[in-house]
C-alpha positions in Angstrom: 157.4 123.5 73.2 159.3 120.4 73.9 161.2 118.9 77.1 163.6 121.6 77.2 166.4 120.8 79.4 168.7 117.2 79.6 170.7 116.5 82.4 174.7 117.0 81.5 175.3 113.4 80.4 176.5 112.3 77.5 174.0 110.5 75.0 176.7 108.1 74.0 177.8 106.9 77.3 175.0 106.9 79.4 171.6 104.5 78.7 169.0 106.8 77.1 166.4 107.6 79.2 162.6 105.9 78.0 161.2 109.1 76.6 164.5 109.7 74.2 164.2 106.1 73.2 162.5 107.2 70.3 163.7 111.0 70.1 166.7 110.9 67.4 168.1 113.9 69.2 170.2 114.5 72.2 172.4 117.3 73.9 175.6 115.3 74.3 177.7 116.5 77.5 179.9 114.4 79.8 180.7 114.8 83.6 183.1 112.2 83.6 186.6 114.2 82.7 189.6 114.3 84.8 190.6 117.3 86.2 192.6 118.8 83.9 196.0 120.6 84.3 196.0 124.1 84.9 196.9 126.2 81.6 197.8 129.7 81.0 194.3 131.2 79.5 195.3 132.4 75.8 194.8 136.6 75.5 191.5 137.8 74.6 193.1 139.1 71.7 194.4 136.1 70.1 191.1 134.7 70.4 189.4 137.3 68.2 188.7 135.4 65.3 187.7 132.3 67.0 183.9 132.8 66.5 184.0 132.8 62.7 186.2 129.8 62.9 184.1 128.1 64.3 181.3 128.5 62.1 183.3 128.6 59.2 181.8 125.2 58.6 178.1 126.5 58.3 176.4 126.8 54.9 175.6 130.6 54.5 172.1 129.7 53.2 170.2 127.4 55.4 169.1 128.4 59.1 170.8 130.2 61.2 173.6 130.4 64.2 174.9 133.1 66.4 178.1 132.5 69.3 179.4 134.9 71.4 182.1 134.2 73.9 183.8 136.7 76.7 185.7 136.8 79.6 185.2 138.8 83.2 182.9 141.6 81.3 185.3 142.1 77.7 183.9 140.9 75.0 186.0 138.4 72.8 183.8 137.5 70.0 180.8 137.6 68.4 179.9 136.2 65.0 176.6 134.8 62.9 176.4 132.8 59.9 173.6 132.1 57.9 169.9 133.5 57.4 167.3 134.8 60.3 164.9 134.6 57.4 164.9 132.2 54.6 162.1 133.3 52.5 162.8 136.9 52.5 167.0 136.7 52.0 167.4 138.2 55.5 171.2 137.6 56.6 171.5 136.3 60.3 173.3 138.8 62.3 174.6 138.5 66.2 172.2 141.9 67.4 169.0 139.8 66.5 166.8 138.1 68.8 165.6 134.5 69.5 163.7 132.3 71.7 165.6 131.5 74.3 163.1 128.5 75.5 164.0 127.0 78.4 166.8 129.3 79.4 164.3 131.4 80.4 163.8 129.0 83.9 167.1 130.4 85.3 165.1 134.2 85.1 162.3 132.3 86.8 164.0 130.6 89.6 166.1 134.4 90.1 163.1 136.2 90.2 161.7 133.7 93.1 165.4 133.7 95.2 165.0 137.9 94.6 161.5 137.3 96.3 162.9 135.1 98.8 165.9 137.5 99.4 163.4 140.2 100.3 161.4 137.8 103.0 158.1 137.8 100.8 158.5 133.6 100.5 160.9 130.9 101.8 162.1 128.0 99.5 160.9 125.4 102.0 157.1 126.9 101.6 154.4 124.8 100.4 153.1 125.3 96.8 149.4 124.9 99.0 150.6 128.4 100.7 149.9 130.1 97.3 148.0 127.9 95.2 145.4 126.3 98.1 143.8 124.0 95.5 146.1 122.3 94.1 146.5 118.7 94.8 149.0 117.3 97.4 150.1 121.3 96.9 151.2 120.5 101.0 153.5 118.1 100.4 155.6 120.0 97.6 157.6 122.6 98.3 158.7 125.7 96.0 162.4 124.2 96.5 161.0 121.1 94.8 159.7 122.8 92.0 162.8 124.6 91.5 165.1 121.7 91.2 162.5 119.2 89.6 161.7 116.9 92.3 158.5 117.6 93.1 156.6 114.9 90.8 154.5 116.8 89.0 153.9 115.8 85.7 155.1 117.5 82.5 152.0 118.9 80.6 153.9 119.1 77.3 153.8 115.7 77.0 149.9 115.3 77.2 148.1 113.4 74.3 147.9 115.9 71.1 149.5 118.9 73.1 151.5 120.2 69.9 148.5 119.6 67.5 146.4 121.8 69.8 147.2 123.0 73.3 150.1 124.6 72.6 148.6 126.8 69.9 145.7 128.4 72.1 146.0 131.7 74.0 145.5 131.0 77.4 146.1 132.0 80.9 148.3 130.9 84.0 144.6 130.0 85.9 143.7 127.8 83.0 147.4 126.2 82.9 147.9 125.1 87.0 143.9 123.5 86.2 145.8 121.5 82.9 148.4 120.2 84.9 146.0 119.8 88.3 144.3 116.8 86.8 147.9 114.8 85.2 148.5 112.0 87.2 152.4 112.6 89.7 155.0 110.9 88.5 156.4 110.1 92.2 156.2 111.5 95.6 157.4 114.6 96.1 161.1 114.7 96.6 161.8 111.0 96.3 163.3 111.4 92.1 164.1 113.4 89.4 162.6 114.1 86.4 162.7 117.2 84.4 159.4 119.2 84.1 157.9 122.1 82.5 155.0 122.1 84.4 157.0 122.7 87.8 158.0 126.0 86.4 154.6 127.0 85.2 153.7 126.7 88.5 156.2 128.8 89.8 155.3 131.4 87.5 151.5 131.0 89.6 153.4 131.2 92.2 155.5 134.8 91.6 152.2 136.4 90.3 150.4 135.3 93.9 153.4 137.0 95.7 153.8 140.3 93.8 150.3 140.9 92.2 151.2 140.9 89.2 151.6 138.9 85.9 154.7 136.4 85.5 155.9 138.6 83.1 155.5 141.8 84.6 157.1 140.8 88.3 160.5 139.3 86.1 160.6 142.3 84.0 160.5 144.9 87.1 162.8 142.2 89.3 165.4 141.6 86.6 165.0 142.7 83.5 164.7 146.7 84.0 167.1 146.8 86.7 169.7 144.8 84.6 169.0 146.8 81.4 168.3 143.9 79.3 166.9 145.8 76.6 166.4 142.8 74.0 165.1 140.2 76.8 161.1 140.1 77.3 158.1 138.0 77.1 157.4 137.4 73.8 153.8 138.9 73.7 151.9 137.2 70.6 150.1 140.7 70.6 152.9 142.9 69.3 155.5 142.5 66.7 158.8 142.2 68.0 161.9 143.5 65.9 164.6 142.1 65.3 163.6 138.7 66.0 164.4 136.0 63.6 161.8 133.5 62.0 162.2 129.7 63.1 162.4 126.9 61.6 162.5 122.9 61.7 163.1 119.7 59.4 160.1 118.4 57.6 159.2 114.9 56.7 161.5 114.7 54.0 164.9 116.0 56.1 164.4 119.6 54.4 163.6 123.0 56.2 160.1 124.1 57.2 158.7 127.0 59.1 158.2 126.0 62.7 155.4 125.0 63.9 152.8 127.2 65.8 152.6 127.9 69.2 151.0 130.5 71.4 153.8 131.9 74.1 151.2 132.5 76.3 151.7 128.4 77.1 155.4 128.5 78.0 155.6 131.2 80.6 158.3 131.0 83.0 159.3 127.7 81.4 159.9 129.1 78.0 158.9 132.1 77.0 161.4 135.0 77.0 163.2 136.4 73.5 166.4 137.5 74.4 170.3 137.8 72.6 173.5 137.1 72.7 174.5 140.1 74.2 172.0 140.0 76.6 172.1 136.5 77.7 175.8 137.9 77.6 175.1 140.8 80.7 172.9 138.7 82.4 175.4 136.1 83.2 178.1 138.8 84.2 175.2 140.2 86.9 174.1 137.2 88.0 177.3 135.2 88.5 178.9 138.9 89.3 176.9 138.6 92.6 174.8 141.4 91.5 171.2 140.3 91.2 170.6 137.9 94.5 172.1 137.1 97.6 175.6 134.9 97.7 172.9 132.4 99.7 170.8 132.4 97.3 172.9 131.6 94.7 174.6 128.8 96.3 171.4 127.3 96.4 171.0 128.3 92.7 173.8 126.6 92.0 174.1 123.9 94.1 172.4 120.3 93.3 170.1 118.9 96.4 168.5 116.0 97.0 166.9 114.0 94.3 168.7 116.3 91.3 172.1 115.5 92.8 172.2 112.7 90.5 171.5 114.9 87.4 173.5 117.8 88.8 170.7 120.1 88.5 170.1 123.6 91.0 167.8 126.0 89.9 166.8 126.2 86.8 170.7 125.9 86.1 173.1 122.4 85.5 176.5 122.1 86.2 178.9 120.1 83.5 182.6 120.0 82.8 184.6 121.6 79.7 188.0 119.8 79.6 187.9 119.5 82.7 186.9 122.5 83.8 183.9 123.4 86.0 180.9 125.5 83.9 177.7 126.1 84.8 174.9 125.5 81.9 171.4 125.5 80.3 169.9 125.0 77.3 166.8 125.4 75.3 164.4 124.2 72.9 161.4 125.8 72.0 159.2 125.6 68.1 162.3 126.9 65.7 164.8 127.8 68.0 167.6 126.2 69.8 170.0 127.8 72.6 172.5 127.1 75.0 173.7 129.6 77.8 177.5 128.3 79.7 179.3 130.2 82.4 183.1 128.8 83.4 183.0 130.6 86.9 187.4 129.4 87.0 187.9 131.7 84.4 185.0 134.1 84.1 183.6 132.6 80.9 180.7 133.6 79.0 179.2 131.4 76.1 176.4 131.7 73.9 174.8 129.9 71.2 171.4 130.7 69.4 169.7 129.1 66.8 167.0 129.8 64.5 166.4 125.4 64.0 164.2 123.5 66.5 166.3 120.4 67.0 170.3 118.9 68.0 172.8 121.4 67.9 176.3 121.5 66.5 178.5 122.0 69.7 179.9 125.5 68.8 179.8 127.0 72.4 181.8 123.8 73.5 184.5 123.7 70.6 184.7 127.7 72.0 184.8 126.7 75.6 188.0 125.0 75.1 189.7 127.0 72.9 189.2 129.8 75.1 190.5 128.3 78.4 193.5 126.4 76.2 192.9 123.2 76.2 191.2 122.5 72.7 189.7 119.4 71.7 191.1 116.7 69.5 189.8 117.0 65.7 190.1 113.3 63.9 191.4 113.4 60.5 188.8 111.8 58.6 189.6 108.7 56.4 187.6 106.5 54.2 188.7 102.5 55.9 188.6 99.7 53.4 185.8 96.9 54.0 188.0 94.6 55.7 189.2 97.0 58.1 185.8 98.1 58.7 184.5 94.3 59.1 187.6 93.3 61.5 186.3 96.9 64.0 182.6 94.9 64.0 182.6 92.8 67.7 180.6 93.2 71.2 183.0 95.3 74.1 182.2 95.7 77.1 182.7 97.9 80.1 181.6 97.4 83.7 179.1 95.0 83.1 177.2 97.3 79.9 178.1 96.1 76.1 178.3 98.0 73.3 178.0 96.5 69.7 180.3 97.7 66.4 178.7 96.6 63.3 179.5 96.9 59.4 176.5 98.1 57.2 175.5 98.8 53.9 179.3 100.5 54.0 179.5 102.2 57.2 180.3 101.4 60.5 177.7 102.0 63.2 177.5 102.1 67.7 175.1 101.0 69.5 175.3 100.7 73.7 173.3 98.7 75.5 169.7 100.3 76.1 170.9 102.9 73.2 170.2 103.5 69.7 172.3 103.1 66.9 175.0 106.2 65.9 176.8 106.3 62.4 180.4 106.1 62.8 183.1 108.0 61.1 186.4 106.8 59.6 189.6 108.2 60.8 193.3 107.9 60.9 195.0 106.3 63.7 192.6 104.0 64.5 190.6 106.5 65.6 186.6 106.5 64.9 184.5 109.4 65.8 180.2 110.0 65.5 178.7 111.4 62.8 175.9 112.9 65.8 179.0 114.3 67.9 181.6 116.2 66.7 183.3 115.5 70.2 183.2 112.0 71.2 186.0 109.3 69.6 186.9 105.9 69.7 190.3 104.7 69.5 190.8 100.6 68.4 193.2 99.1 70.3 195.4 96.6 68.7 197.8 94.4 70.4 201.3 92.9 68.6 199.6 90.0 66.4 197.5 93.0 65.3 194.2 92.0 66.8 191.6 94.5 67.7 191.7 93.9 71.7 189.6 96.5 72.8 189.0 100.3 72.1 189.4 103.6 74.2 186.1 105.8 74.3 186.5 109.8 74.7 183.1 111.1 75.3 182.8 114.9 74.7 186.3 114.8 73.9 187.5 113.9 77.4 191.6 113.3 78.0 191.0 110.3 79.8 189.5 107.3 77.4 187.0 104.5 78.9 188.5 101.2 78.5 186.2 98.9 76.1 187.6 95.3 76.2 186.6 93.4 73.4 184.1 90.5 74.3 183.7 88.1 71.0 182.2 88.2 67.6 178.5 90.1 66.7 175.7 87.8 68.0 173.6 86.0 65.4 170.7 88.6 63.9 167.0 87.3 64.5 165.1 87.3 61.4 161.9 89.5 61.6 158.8 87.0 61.6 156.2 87.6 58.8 153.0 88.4 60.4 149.0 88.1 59.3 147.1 91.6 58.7 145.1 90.6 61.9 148.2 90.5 63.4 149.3 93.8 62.2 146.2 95.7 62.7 145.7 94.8 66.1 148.1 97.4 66.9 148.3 99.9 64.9 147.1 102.9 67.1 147.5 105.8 69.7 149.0 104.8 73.0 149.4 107.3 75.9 151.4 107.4 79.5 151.9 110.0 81.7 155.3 110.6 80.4 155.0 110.7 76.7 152.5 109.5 74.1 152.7 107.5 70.6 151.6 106.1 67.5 152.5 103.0 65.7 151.3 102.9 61.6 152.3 101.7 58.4 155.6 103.2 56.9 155.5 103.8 53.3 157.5 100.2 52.9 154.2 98.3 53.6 156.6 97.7 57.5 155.2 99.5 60.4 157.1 102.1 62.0 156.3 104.4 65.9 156.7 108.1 66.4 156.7 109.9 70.0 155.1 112.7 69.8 156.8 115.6 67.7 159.7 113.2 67.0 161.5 111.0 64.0 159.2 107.6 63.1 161.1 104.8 63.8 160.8 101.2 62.1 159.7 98.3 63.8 160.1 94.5 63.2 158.3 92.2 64.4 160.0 89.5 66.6 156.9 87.7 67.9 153.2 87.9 67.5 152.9 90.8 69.7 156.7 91.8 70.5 158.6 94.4 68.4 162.1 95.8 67.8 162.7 98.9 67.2 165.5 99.3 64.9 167.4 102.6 65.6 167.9 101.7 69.4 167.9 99.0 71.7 164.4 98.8 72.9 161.3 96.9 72.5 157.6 97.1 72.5 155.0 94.4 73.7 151.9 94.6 73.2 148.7 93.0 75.2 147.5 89.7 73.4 144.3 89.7 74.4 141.4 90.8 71.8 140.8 92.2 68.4 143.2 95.5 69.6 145.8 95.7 71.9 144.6 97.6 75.2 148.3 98.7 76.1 151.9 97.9 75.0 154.9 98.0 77.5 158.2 100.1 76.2 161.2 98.0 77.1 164.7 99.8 77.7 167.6 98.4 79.5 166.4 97.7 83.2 163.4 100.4 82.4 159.8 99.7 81.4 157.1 102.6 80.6 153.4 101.2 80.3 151.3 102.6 77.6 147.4 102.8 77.3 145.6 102.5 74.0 143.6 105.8 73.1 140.3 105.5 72.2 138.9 107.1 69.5 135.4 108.7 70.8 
């Protein structure tokens, strides 16, 4: 179970938050697009064939992806490629089901504005009016916990939660004691900060209310009444057909089975199975007015407060499509990866499932704008020659942030200030566009003496480009300084903070190399005696110099800092 939402902002043009400093993935979105013009919408049936285009691309062997797309209840598309089951030669296939992971906050949230609509709870309640226990529970409110302002730490990031919390059966009483005893991460209301434990508690919550279990009050508030016949808890005492295996990438970038976790731990956080044709109905209820009151859904939709920022309601985001409004969540959960998008202008479904824990290819997207007209650009790839390549290498820069081009080992790379490094891709007409997003582009500009001047940035595939004026020549590298093995073990280790944990050890090079929790190692290099670079994005880590081991170590990233405690070994 992993942090299973990010705010709809795009990984390339915004600083990388602290925790994703050392996570190589990110869902890449933008909010930054112009409005666009208004364009006839093309027929449904011209459309037809636009979900196996899309995944034409997919190998037909490796994991598996399902899309559907449709418009004001009619059904455009549906289409699957690859295998729901590896071992056993089982053919992916768009009736199958999937964790839906964090999508399954937006039932949660429902089910509590359904409880609200019928007067049995008010958002503006205090979490101590149903949980009495629970610390400061009179200063958070349920609306907090919605929207993710309330503070409360996120459990999933506790030290060795995937190694063994995650993997035991347990129940909602031992949860809300887990998360009781994490230190907040601000007062409530006062920030943002996503958090799975918010919604854990709100499952507490809807089982004080109606008596009943989580699961049981969403599946006679929602589910039955809606007829979602493929949507449920996924109860690790049954089997459950037609559901797919899951998988992610092993050590060695091949496929593995996912790792293990009990779905008793997720709850209204992350636990429903569902498909696409589900997922499908539910948004035509939901955003058809049909399941809560028009209030209630305004304030569903609608970011307040603290998650104005990060354009976050209820368990629901809001981002842009070419322009175009849409409404949006995703999920990530062991071996599965989704994303759920409604464009209310048009009355646009999309969905994407699929059976690989990890970044996904943005299929729903590439469908999104075909189906309200406005498609994005697609570079023609071309292989530059090294001086070309060598002349794109410089520092530009853009309201005060910088972002570096450099040439190596062959291929061109971007990195923005407090980011980490992307591989670029060649193209014609100047044009440059990320191997880690299929949507975002560059564009060199190049003025008449033919001098590189600046370059044009489309994140997501926006029509309007950022102006990057071009500041001067790469910096000077700083060597890495050769350090004693005193040095080097003094902190090698476990470190903990309330947001996310780590480990720093030898890599197989002899070098030494961090890893998050569940993440990518990254490599190291030391630039002082107890300072180090990390090398895939622009952050450091310091460690204490005091004593045989380092107590702590401070993660450095852009204007941000995260403070991180050595674990002892008992």
């Amino acid at each position: 179970m992993h942090s299973l939402y990010q705010p709809a902002a795009s990984g390339l043009n915004t600083q990388v938050s602290l925790l994703r400093a050392l996570i190589a993935c990110s869902f890449l979105a933008s909010s930054t697009y112009a409005l666009a013009a208004d364009v006839a919408l093309p027929s449904v049936k011209s459309l037809a064939g636009q979900c196996d285009a899309v995944l034409q691309p997919m190998p037909q062997t490796g994991t598996g992806t399902v899309v559907l797309a449709a418009r004001k209840g009619e059904l455009i598309c549906a289409s699957a490629r690859g295998m729901a089951d590896i071992e056993l030669g089982i053919a992916m296939t768009p009736e199958q089901k999937f964790r839906i992971g964090s999508i399954s906050k937006q039932f949660t949230a429902v089910a509590l504005l359904k409880l609200i609509d019928q007067g049995k709870a008010k958002l503006d309640d205090p979490l101590s009016n149903y949980l009495s226990d629970f610390p400061n529970g009179g200063q958070i409110s349920l609306l907090q916990l919605l929207n993710h302002t309330a503070g409360v730490s996120d459990f999933t990031n506790v030290p060795k939660f995937a190694e063994t919390t995650q993997r035991i059966d347990v129940g909602t009483e031992d949860l809300v004691k887990l998360i009781a005893v994490l230190p907040v991460d601000f007062a409530p209301g006062s920030a943002w900060r996503y958090s799975n434990s918010g919604y854990i508690l709100l499952s507490a919550v809807i089982e004080k209310i109606t008596g009943k279990s989580w699961h049981e009050a969403l599946d006679e508030l929602l589910i039955k009444p809606l007829e979602l016949k493929d949507t449920s808890w996924e109860n690790p005492q049954q089997v459950w057909p037609g559901l797919v295996r899951g998988y992610q990438a092993n050590q060695k970038g091949g496929i593995a089975p996912a790792s293990p976790i009990s779905m008793t731990v997720p709850q209204g956080a992350g636990a429903l199975i569902s498909s696409a044709k589900d997922l499908w109905r539910w948004n035509e209820a939901l955003h058809g007015g049909r399941v809560i009151s028009a209030a209630s859904y305004q304030q569903l939709t609608t970011p307040q407060g603290a998650a104005i920022k990060d354009k976050y309601g209820f368990g629901i985001g809001s981002r842009q499509v070419r322009g175009h409004a849409a409404l949006w969540h995703n999920g990530g959960i062991n071996g599965f990866a989704s994303d759920l998008m409604y464009l209310p202008e048009s009355g646009t479904t999309l969905v994407q499932l699929n059976n690989f824990e990890g970044p996904t290819k943005p299929y729903s997207m590439k469908l999104a704008a075909q189906l309200i007209g406005d498609p994005f650009v697609a570079l023609t790839p071309e292989k530059w020659n090294d001086i070309n390549m060598k002349a794109a290498q410089g520092v530009y820069a853009k309201n005060g942030v910088t972002r570096t081009i450099k040439f190596t080992d062959g291929k061109l790379y971007s990195q923005r200030q407090g980011g980490r490094s992307l591989e670029l891709i060649t193209a014609t007409q100047q044009r440059i566009g990320f191997e880690a997003d299929p949507l975002s582009w560059m564009e060199l500009e190049i003025d008449a003496q033919r001098k590189i001047t600046g370059l044009k940035f489309y994140p997501q595939g926006n029509n309007v480009g950022e102006v990057w004026l071009r500041q001067g020549d790469l910096p000077a590298q700083t060597a890495a300084l050769a350090l004693s093995e005193e040095q080097i073990a003094r902190v090698l280790g476990s470190y903990t903070s309330p947001v996310f944990s780590t480990e720093v050890r030898r890599n197989a090079k002899g070098g030494l190399e961090v890893q998050a929790q569940g993440q990518p190692a990254s490599d190291i290099v030391a630039v002082g005696p107890n300072k180090f670079k990390l090398t895939v994005v622009d952050a450091t880590l310091e460690f204490d110099g005091q004593g045989s081991a380092a107590e702590s170590v401070m993660l450095r990233q852009g204007e941000k800092e995260i403070k991180l405690l050595r674990i002892k070994v008992k």
